[in-house]
C-alpha positions in Angstrom: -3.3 -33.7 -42.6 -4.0 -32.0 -39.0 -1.9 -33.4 -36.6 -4.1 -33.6 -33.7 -6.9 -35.7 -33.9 -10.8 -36.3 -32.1 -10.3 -39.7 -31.2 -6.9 -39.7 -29.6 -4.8 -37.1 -27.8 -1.2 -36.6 -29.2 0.9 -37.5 -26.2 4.5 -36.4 -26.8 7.2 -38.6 -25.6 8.5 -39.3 -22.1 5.5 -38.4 -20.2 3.8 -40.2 -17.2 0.1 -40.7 -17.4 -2.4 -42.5 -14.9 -6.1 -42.4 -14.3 -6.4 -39.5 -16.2 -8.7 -38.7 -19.6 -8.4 -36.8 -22.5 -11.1 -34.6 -25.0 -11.0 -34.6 -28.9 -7.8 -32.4 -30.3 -5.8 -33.1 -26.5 -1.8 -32.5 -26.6 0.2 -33.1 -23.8 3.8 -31.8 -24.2 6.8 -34.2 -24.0 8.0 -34.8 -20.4 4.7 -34.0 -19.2 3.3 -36.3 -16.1 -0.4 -36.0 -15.8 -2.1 -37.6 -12.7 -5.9 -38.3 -11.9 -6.8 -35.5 -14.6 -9.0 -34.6 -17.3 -8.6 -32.5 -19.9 -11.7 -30.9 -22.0 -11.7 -30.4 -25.6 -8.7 -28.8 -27.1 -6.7 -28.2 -23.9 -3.0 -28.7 -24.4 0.3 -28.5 -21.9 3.3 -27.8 -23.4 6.7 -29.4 -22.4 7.6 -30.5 -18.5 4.3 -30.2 -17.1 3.1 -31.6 -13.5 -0.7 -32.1 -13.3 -2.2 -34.0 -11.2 -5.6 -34.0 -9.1 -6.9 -31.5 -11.7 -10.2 -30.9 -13.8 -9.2 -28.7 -17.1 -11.7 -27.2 -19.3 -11.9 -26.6 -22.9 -9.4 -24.5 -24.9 -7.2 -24.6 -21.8 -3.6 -23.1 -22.9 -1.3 -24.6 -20.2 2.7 -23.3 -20.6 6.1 -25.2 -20.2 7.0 -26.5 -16.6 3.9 -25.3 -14.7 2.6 -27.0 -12.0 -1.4 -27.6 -11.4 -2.8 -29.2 -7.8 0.6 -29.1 -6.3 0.7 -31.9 -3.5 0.8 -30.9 0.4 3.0 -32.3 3.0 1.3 -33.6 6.4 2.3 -30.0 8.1 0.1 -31.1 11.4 2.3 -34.4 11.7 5.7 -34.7 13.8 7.1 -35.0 10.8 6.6 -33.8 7.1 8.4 -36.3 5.5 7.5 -39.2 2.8 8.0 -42.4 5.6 4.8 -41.2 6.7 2.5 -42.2 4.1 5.4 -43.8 1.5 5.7 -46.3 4.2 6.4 -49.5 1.8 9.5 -48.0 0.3 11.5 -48.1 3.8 9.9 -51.3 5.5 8.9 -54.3 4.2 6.3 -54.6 6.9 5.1 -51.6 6.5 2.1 -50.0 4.1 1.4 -46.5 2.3 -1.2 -44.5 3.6 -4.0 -45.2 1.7 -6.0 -42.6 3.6 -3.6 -39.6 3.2 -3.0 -40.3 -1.2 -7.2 -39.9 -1.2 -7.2 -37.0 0.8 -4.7 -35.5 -1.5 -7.2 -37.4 -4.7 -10.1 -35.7 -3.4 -8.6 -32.0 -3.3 -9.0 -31.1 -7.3 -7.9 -27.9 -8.9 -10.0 -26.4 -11.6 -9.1 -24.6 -14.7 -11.9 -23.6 -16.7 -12.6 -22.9 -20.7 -10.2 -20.7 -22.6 -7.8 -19.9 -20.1 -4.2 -19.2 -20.0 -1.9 -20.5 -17.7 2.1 -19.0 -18.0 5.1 -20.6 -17.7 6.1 -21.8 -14.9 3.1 -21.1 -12.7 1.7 -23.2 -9.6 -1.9 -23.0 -9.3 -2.7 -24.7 -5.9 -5.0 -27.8 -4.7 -8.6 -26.9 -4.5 -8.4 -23.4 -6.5 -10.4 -22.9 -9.2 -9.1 -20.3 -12.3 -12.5 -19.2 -14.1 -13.5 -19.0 -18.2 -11.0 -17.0 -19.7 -8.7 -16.0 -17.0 -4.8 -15.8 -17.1 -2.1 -16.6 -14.9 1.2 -15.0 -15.5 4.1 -16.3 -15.9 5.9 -17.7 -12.3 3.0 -17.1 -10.5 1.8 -19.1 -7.7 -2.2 -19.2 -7.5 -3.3 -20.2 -3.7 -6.8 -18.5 -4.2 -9.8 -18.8 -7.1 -9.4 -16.6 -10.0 -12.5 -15.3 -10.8 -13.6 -15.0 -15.1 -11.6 -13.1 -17.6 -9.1 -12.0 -14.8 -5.4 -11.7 -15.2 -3.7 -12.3 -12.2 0.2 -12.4 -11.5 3.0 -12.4 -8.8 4.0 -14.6 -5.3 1.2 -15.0 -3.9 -1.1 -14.0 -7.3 -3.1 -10.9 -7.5 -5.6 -9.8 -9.8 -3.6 -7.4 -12.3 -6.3 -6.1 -14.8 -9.6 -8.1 -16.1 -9.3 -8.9 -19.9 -12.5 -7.7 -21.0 -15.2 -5.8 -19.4 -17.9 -7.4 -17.2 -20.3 -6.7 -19.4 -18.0 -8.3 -22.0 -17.1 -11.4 -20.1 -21.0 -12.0 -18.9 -21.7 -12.1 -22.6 -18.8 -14.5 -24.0 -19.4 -16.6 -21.2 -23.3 -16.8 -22.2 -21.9 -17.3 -25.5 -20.0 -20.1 -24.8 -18.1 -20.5 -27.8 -16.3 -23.1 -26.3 -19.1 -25.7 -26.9 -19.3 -25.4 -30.6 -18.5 -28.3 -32.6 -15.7 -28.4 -34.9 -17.3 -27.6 -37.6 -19.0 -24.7 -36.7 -15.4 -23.9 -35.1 -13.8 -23.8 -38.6 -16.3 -21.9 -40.1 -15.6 -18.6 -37.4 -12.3 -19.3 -38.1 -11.8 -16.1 -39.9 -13.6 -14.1 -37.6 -11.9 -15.7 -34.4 -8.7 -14.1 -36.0 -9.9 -10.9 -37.1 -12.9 -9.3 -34.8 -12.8 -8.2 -31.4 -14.3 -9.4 -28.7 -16.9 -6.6 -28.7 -17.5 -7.7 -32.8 -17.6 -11.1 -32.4 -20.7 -11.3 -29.7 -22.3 -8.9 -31.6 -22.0 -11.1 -34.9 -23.0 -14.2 -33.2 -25.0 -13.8 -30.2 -28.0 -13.9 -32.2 -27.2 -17.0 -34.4 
């Protein structure tokens, strides 16, 4: 029987979850914490993951210990420190700052359909990483990716697109990503054995 399922995601253990959501055929690696998130249709994040503030797309491929909508410190303030807004855990009279955690809430990181994030990356608040882009491995993303791009280093550059533009424009048209499972098993063969170039030419016109 296939292990991950439509009507549940296959959380692994140990991991932290909270106002977050979850597509059909969702895995989230053990150790993971995921924070005000949602995760499209077949994403997965392997082990040690920390995502919060986030909006993933479909088919999203999300390596071990990487780090999406990395949290800010109050660089303007006299301080940087958590007393600021943690105020509750070192007063008893004292509150959180409400205001700064939904200022932090509001600044979402977006990772679109088919992409690849590498171990160990940090893609920043507020960036968005388009269709079918990759991140390296140990990068640190402070700036949007745009479609079928690879980009790699500290801070991340564009390395190389994966396809073509032509190419991209039409997979993106495509949007293969959108199928339902069915008609996902059925390409199956061709998913593994055409190019990119084959495959739009077989079904572009179906």
């Amino acid at each position: 029987m296939a292990r991950l399922r439509s009507d549940q995601p296959f959380i692994h253990p140990d991991c932290q979850i909270s106002g977050s959501s979850f597509g059909e055929f969702v895995e989230i690696g053990a150790g993971s914490r995921v924070v005000n998130s949602a995760f499209g249709d077949y994403s997965y994040c392997d082990r040690t993951c920390d995502i919060a503030n986030a909006e993933i797309g479909k088919f999203a491929n999300i390596a071990s210990f990487t780090r999406i909508g990395a949290t800010d410190h109050p660089m303007e303030k006299a301080s940087l420190h958590h007393f600021l807004y943690r105020s509750a855990d070192y007063w008893d009279d004292a509150e959180d700052d409400a205001d700064w955690f939904n200022h932090r809430a509001s600044r979402i990181a977006r990772i679109g359909h088919d992409t690849w994030i590498g171990h160990a990356a940090i893609v920043k608040p507020e960036v968005t990483i388009g269709h079918g882009a990759v991140v390296a491995s140990g990068s640190v993303v402070t700036k949007d990716v745009a479609p079928y791009t690879i980009v790699g280093g500290v801070t991340a550059k564009p390395i190389r697109t994966r396809y073509p533009v032509s190419v991209a424009e039409r997979m993106t048209d495509l949007a293969w990503w959108d199928w339902d499972n069915d008609r996902l098993r059925a390409a199956l063969p061709d998913f593994r054995t055409l190019s990119a170039q084959a495959f739009l030419e077989k079904y572009e016109l179906t």
